[in-house]
N, C-alpha and C positions, 0 to 999 in steps of 0.2 A: 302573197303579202301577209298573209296570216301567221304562216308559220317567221316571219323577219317579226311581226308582231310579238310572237311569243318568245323572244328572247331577253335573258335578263339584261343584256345591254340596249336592247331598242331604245330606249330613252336617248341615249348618245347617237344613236345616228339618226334618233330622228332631232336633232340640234341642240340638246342640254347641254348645260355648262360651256355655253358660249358658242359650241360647236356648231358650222355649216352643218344642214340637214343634208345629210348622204345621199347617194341616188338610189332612194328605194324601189322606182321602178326598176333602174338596172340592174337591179340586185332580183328582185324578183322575177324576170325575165331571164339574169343567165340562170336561175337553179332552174327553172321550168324548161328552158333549153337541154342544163345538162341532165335535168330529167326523162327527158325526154328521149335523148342520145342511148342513155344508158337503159332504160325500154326498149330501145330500137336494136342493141346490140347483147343483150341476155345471152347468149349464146355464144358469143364469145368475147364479154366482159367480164372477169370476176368482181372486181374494184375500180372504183375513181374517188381519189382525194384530191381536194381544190383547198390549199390553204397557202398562205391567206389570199381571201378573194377582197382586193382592194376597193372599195367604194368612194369615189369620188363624189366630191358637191352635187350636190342637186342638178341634173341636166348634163352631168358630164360623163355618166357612164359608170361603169364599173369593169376594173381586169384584175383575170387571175395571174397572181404573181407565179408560184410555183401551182404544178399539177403534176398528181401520180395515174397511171393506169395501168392495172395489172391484168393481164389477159386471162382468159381461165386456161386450165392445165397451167400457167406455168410453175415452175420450182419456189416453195416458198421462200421467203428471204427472212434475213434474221437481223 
């Protein structure tokens, strides 16, 4: 939660400017998930990008729209 804190947009998802407050737990819980993933598989993860990770209203969750995951060894791409 800390780190959702430090970003220059938190004020918008936490409901500024009119806006539903976001689902900051869901948010905080999937980075600590895919945190967590990507610890577990070091060895053979090089990368994972989650953009954008959708947040939904307060109590409804959060999903990733698109995701990358690049294995390690594989060929870089350009």
């Amino acid at each position: 939660m800390a780190m959702l804190k430090s970003l220059r947009a938190f004020a918008v998802l936490d409901g500024a400017r009119g806006r539903p407050r976001a689902d900051l737990d869901a948010a905080a819980r999937a980075v600590a998930a895919l945190s967590r993933f990507a610890a577990a598989h070091t060895d053979t993860i090089a990368e994972i990008d989650v953009n954008p990770l959708l947040l939904r209203a307060k109590g409804e969750g959060a999903v990733a729209l698109d995701a990358l995951l690049i294995p390690r060894g594989a060929p870089p791409t350009h």
